[in-house]
N, C-alpha and C positions, 0 to 999 in steps of 0.2 A: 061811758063817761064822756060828757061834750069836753071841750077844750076850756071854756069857764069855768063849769066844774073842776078841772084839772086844774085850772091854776089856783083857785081858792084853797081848794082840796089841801096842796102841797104848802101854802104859807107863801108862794111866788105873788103876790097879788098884782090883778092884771093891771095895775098902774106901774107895776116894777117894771113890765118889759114894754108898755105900751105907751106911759106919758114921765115918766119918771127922770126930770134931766140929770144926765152923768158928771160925778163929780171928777175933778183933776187925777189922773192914775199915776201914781209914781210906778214905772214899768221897771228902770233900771232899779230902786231899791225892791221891789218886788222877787226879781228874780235873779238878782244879784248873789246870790249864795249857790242858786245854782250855775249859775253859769260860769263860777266860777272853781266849782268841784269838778263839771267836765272838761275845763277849759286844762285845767292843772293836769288831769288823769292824762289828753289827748297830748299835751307836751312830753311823754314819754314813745309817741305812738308815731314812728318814720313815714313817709308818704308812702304807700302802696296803689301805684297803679293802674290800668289793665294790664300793661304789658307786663308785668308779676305774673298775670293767670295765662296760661296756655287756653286757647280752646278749641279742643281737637275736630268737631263739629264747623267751627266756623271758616267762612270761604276767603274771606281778609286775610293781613295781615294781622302781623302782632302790635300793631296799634289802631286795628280797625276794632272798634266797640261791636260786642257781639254778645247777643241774647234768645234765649227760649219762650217761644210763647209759656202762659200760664197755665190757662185751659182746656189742652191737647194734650192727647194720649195715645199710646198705641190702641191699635184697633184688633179686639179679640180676636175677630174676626179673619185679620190680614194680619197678623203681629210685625210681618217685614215692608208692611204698605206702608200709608199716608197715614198722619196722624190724624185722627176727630178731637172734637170737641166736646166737652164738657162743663158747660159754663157756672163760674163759680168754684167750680175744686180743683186745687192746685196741684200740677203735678210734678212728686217732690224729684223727681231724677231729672229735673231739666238743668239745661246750663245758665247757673245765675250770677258764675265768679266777678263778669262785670259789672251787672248790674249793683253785687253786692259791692264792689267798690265804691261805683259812684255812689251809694248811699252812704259809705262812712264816709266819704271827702265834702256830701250835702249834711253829716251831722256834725261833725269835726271842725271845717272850715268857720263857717259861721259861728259856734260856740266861739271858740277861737279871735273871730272878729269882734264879735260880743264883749267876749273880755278883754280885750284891748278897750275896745269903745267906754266900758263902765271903768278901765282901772287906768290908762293911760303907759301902762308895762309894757315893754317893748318886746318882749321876751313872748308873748301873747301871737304880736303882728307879725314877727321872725319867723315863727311856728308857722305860723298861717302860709309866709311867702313862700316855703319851701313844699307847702301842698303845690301853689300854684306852680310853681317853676317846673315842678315836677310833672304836672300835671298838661300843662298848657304852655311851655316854653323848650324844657330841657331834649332835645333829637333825640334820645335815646329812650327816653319815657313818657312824651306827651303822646296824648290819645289824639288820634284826628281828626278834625273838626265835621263827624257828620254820623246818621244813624243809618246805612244804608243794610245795617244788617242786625237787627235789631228786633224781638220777639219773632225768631225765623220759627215757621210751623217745619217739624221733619219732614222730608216726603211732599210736602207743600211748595215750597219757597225758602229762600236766603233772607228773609226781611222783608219787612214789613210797615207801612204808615203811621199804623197804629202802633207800632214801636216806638216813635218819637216819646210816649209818653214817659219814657224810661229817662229821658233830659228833666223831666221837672223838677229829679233834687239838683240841679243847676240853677234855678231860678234862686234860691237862698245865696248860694256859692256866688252869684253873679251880683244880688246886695250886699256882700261881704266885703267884695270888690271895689264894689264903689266907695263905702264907709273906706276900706284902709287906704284905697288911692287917694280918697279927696285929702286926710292924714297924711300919708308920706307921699306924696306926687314925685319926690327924687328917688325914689327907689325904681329900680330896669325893669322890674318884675312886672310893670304894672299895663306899659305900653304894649307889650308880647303878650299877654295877658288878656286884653281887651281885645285885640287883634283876633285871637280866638275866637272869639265869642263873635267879634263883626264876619267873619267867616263862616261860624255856624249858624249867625242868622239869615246869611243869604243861600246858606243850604235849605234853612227850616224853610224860607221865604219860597223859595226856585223850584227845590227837587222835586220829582213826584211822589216820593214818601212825604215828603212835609207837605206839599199841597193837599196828599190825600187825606193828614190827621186836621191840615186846616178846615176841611171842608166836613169834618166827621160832626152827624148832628148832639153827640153827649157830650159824657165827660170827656170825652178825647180832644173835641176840640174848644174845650173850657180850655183843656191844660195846653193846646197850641197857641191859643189867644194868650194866656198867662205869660207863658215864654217867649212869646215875642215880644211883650210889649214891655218886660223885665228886661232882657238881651238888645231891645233897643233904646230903652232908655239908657243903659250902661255905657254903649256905644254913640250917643247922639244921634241916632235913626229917627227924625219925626213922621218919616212918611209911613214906616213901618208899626211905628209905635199907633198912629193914626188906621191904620189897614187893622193892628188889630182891636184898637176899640170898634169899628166899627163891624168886625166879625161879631166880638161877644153882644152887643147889641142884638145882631141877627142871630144869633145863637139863644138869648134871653125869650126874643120872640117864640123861639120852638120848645123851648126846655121847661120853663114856670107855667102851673099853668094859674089859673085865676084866682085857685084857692092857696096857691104860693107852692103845692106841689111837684113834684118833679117826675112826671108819666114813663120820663124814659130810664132813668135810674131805679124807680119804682118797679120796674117790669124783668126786674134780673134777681138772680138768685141770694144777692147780697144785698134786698134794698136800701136797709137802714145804712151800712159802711159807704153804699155807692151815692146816697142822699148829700151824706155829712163830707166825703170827699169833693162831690162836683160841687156843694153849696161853700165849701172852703178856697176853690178854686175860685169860682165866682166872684165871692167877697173880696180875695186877693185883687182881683181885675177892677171890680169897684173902686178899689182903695186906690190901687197904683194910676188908672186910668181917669176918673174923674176930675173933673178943672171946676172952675168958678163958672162959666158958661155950660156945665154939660155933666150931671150926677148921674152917672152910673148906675149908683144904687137903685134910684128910685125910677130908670126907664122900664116902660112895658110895651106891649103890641098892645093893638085896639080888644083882644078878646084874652088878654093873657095876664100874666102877672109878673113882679119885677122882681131883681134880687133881696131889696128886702123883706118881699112878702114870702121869699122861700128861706128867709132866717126866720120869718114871726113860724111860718111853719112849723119847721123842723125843733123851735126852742123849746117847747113841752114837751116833745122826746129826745130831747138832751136831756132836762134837766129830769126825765123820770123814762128810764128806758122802756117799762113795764108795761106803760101806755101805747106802744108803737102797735100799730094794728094786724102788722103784715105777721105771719110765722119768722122768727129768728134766722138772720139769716146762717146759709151752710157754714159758714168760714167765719172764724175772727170773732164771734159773736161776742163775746167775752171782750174783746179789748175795748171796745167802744162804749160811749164816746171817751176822748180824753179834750185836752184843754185846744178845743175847735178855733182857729183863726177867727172864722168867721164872726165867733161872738163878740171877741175884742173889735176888728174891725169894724163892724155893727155896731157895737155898745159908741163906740167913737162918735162914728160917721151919721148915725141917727139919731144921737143923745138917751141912750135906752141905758138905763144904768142896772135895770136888771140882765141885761145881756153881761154888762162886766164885770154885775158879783157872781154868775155863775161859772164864767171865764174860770173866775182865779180860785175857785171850787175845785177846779177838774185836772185831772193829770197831767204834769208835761211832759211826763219822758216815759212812756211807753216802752214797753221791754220786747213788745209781741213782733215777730219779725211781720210778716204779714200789717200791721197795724201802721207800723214804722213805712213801710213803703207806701203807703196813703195818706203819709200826715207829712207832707216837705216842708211847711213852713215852724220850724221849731222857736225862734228867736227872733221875738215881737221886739228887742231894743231895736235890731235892726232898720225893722220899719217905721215904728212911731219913734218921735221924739219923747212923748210925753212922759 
């Protein structure tokens, strides 16, 4: 089936995602009932942590963030050697306790800020500050501001570049911030706070783990460009926020290719999950990076193609999985897609109004752990006004 046929096929018709201008989206009454079922649930739910998880593996301290590659496994072969790899299948005895923190402080927080922002309840933002304080202020329980240990391979190494990516659900956590700052600016929580994050950007910015995820040509350094230029906007960093538009630019060059595909997510064992993840990052960078002088979206290279021709892409197999050409991928196959950033940001930012009725078609709250750790951007009030 070509791709016209496909959209015919399905009732999408190709004026819906291609000339169709987008009408006004109410986001906050949209999803107002949700956000305010988890927001309620997470006000029972105390700050946890890393230094709650022990991790007997790691070379830090107890507030040095530490994590297990994915991919790696013992080797039958050497059972007490180096670990190998396996790309694509995850292997379930590795150490995750922090990672899985910061994923509930990147689901929690922001819900949190969320319903402050739709309800004006103070009781919402209180919640929220005592993540932060905790997390990023209090001696005794802030994490310290850097990944130097981070998807360590066994037998390998203590950490890793490509561990940075394990900061992305901080990119939400870090819009949270600024919504509840610019709200209560007299609250203490919020200077100590920020301060963190200008600390971890000049790790992300300096170290050689963060120059090495900056320089990585995928999805790694989609989400290094992402985070910096979220953590420098936070902070007032223009020159940083500037260093990384112009990475995802040079990253856009190598990654889309002409037909809006994506050769190097394509070429892994999980193409469709590793597609819809980098094209979500992407879009994010579009959204937050793009000015009146300079659309994101719509840059290319002379033989390549631009972020939104890797949403026109990828939108036929969102909105009909069945069609995806590749074999299903190993892992997660099942959770995908759910409700993709990209579409809303797209539907926005290119006036596609069939990207916004399938938006709000599609899941937002994924239950699938695997799933949840490739989806950080949960809470679209955050970022659109609209």
């Amino acid at each position: 089936m070509n791709r016209r046929d496909f959209f015919l096929g399905t009732g999408l018709a190709l004026a819906a995602f291609g000339g169709a201008r987008a009408a006004p989206l109410d986001i906050a009454g949209i999803d107002r009932a949700r956000i305010l079922k988890a927001a309620d649930r997470y006000l029972a739910e105390a700050p946890a942590t890393i230094t709650a998880f022990a991790a007997p593996r790691g070379p830090g301290g107890r507030h040095d963030y530490y994590s297990e590659a994915d991919y790696w496994w013992p080797d039958p072969a050497h059972p007490k050697g180096p670990y190998i790899r396996r790309d694509g299948y995850s292997n379930p005895d590795k150490f995750t306790a922090h990672r899985d923190a910061l994923i509930r402080l990147g689901v929690q927080l922001p819900a949190l800020a969320a319903a402050y922002k739709v309800t004006r309840d103070a009781r919402y933002a209180e919640h929220a500050e005592k993540h932060l304080r905790a997390w990023f202020v209090a001696p005794d329980t802030r994490m310290n501001p850097n990944l130097e240990h981070a998807q360590a391979i066994i037998g390998v190494n203590t950490g890793r570049g490509i561990g940075v990516i394990d900061t992305l659900h901080l990119v939400e956590v870090a819009r949270a911030v600024s919504v509840l700052a610019a709200a209560r600016p007299e609250l203490g929580v919020y200077a100590p706070t920020i301060a963190w994050f200008d600390a971890y950007l000049t790790w992300l910015t300096t170290s050689p783990n963060g120059v090495d995820e900056r320089d990585q040509k995928n999805n790694h350094g989609s989400c290094w460009a992402l985070q910096a230029a979220v953590f420098a906007q936070l902070t007032g960093r223009e020159a940083e926020l500037d260093t990384a538009r112009g990475r995802i630019k040079a990253l856009v060059v190598g990654q889309i290719a002409a037909d809006g595909s994506q050769p190097l997510e394509l070429s892994r064992t999980k193409p469709y999950g590793y597609c819809l993840f980098n094209l979500d990052v992407l879009a994010a960078c579009a959204h937050v990076m793009s000015t009146p002088g300079g659309n994101v979206w719509t840059f290319k290279g002379e033989t390549g193609g631009s972020i939104a021709d890797a949403l026109a892409y990828m939108a036929p197999f969102i909105a009909d999985k069945t069609t995806w050409p590749k074999p299903p991928d190993v892992e997660a196959w099942d959770g995908w897609p759910v409700r993709q950033p990209s579409l809303l940001f797209g539907g926005l930012a290119l006036k596609r109004q069939g990207y916004l009725d399938l938006w709000k078609r599609l899941d937002p709250d994924p239950t699938e752990p695997e799933v949840i750790r490739n989806y950080p951007l949960r809470q679209p009030v955050l970022w659109v006004d609209a």
